[in-house]
C-alpha positions, 0 to 999 in steps of 0.5 A, spaced: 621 496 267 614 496 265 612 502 268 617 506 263 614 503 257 607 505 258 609 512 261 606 518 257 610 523 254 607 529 259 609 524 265 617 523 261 617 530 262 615 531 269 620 527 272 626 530 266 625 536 269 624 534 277 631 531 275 633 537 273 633 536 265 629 537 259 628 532 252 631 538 248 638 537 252 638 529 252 637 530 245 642 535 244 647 530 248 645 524 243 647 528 237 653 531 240 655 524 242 654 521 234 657 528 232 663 525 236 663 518 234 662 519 227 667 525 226 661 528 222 659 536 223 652 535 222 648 528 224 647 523 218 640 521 217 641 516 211 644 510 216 649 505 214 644 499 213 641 503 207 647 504 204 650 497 205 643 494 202 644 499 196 650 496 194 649 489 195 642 491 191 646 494 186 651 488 185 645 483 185 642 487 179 648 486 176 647 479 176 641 478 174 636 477 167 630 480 170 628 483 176 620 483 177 619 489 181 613 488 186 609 495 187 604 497 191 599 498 186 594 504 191 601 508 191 606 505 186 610 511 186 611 512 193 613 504 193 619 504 188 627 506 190 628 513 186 634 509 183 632 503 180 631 506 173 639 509 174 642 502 176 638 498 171 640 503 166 645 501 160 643 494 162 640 489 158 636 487 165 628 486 163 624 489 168 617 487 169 613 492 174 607 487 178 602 492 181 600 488 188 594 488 192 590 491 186 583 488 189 584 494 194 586 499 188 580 502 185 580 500 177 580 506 174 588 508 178 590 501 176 589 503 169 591 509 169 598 506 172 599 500 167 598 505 161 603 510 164 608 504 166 607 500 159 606 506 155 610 512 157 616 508 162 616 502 156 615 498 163 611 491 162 607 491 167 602 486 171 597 486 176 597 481 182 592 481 188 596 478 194 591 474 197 589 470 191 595 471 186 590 473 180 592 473 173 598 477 174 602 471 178 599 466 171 604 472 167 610 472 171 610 464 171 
């Protein structure tokens, strides 16, 4: 019950091990199940509910005039999937990059990323603050 949920790390161990068992072979027991289930040699870690949004998103994009990709502007590369640029290649599908949360970025990293993305990507760029929407909602309207 309630208990369990608040039990620390060290008091899981201390009672795996009264009992006999250890985390390391309890993990082991759960690999070797998923192996078995999935027929696989080795675990999996891209799961099945990625993939499946990745081909949903895909057919989508296929679909679609203008696809407004929403990055966070204090980490717009870490904020973008790595196959965008792939799935919307040879399409004539506009792509306009909104760079949000910009009132947290400092001014001279979002400059930096509007220049990169409009000039260096070819990648119409606009910046929106999510609270209060700024003039990049304006643009994208």
């Amino acid at each position: 019950g309630a208990g369990a949920l608040s039990m620390s790390k060290k008091d899981r161990r201390y009672k795996l091990a009264k009992r006999g068992e250890n985390e390391d072979e309890l993990l082991l027991t759960v690999a070797e199940q998923f192996r078995r289930r999935e027929g696989q040699a080795s675990i999996s870690w891209y799961p099945g509910h990625i993939a499946k949004a990745e081909k949903a998103l895909q057919d989508v994009l296929s679909r679609v005039d203008v696809v407004v990709e929403v990055r966070d502007a204090r980490i717009p590369a870490s904020t973008t999937h790595p196959m965008v640029d792939a799935w919307l290649k040879n399409r004539s599908t506009k792509r306009i990059v909104a760079l949000n949360r910009v009132d947290m970025t400092p001014r001279s990293a979002v400059s930096m990323w509007e220049a990169y993305l409009e000039n260096t990507l070819k990648i119409p760029s606009c910046l929106v603050n999510g609270k209060t929407g700024g003039r990049g909602i304006d643009m994208l309207k």
